[in-house]
C-alpha positions as CSV (number, residue, x, y, z in Angstrom):
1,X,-21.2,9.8,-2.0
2,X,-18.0,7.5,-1.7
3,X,-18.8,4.2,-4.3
4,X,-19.5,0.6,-2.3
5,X,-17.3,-2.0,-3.7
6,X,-18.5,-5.3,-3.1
7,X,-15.4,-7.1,-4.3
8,X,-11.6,-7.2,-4.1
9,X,-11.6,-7.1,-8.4
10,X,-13.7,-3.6,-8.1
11,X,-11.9,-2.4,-5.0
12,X,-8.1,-2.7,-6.9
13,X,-8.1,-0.4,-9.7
14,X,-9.8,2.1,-7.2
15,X,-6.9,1.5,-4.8
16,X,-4.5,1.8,-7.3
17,X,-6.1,5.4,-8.4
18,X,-5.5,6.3,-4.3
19,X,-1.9,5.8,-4.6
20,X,-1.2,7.3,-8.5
21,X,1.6,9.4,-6.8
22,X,4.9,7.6,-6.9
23,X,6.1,8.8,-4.0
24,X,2.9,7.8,-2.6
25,X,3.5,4.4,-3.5
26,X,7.1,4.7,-2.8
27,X,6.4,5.7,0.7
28,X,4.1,2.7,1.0
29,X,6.8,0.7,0.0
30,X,8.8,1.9,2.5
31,X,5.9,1.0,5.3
32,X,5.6,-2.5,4.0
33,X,8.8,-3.3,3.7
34,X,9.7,-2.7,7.1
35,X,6.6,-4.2,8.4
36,X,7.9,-7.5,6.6
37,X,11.3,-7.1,7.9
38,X,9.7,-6.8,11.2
39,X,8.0,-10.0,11.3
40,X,10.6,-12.1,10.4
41,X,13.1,-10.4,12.7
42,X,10.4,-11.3,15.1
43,X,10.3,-14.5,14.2
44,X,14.0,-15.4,14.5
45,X,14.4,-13.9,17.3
46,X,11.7,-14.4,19.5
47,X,11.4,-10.8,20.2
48,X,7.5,-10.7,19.6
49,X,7.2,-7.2,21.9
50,X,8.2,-6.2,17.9
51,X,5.3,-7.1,16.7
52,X,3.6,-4.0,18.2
53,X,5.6,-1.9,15.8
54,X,4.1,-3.4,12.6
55,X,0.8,-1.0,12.7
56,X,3.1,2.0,13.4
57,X,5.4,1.5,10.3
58,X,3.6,0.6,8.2
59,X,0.7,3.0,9.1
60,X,2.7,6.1,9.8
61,X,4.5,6.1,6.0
62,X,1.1,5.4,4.5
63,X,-0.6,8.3,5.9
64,X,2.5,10.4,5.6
65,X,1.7,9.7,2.0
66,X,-1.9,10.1,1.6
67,X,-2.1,13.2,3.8
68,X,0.9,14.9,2.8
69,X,1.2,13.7,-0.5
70,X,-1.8,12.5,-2.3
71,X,-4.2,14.5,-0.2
72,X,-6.7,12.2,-0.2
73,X,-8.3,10.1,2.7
74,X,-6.7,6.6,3.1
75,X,-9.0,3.8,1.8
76,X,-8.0,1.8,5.0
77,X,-10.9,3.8,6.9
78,X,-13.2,1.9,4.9
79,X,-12.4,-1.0,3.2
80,X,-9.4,-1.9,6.4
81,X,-8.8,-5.8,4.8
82,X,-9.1,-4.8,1.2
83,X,-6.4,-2.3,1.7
84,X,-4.5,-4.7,3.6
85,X,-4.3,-6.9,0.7
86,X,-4.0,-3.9,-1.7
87,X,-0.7,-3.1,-0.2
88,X,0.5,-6.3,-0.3
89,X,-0.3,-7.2,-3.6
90,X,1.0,-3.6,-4.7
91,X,4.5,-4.3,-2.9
92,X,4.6,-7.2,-4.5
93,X,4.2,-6.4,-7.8
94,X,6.3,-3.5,-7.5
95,X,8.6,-5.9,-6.4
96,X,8.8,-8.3,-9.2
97,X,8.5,-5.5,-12.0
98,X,4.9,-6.2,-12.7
99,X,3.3,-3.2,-11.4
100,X,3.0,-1.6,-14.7
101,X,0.6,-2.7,-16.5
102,X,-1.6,-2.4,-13.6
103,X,-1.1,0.7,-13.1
104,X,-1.8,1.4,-16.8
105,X,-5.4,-0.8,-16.7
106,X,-6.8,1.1,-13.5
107,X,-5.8,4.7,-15.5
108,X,-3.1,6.1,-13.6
109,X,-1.3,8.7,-15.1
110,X,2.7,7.8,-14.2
111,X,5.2,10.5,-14.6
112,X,7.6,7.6,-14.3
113,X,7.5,4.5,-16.2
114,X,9.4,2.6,-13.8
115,X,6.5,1.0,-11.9
């Protein structure tokens, strides 16, 4: 039986053990990078039919990842705003080279050391 998290603090090193691929997380990356580049190209333009793209790309290169990749079941079926966050926060410390040590705290194994 799956474990209940009743907090964000629980719910993030389990998150980070979803994604201890990095090409998992890379891929994720990918997903959330466009679906920021989406919303502010939305938002200077005015275009806001592009909004309906954000679930797609960032969807499609996360499950790409945890089906083909990490062969696991996405934690978005569950905890959908935890995971929300989770992504964020992850693509942000990725971002600012602070992803690391995280990693290291929730036990993931990295072949690389450049998270």
């Amino acid at each position: 039986m799956a474990r209940l998290y009743t907090s964000f603090a629980g719910f993030w090193p389990f998150y980070l053990r979803e994604h201890s691929k990095a090409s998992t997380r890379a891929l994720h990356y990918v997903g959330t990078s466009l679906v920021v580049g989406i919303a502010i190209g939305a938002v200077l333009t005015g275009r806001w039919a592009w909004l309906v793209a954000l679930p797609l790309s960032g969807y499609f290169f996360a499950w790409v990842a945890h089906f083909g990749v990490e062969k696991n079941r996405p934690a978005t079926f569950t905890y959908p705003l935890w995971s929300l966050a989770a992504d964020f926060k992850m693509w942000a410390l990725w971002l600012t080279g602070r992803l690391g040590p995280e990693l290291d705290k929730a036990g993931v194994v990295r072949e690389n050391r450049s998270d």
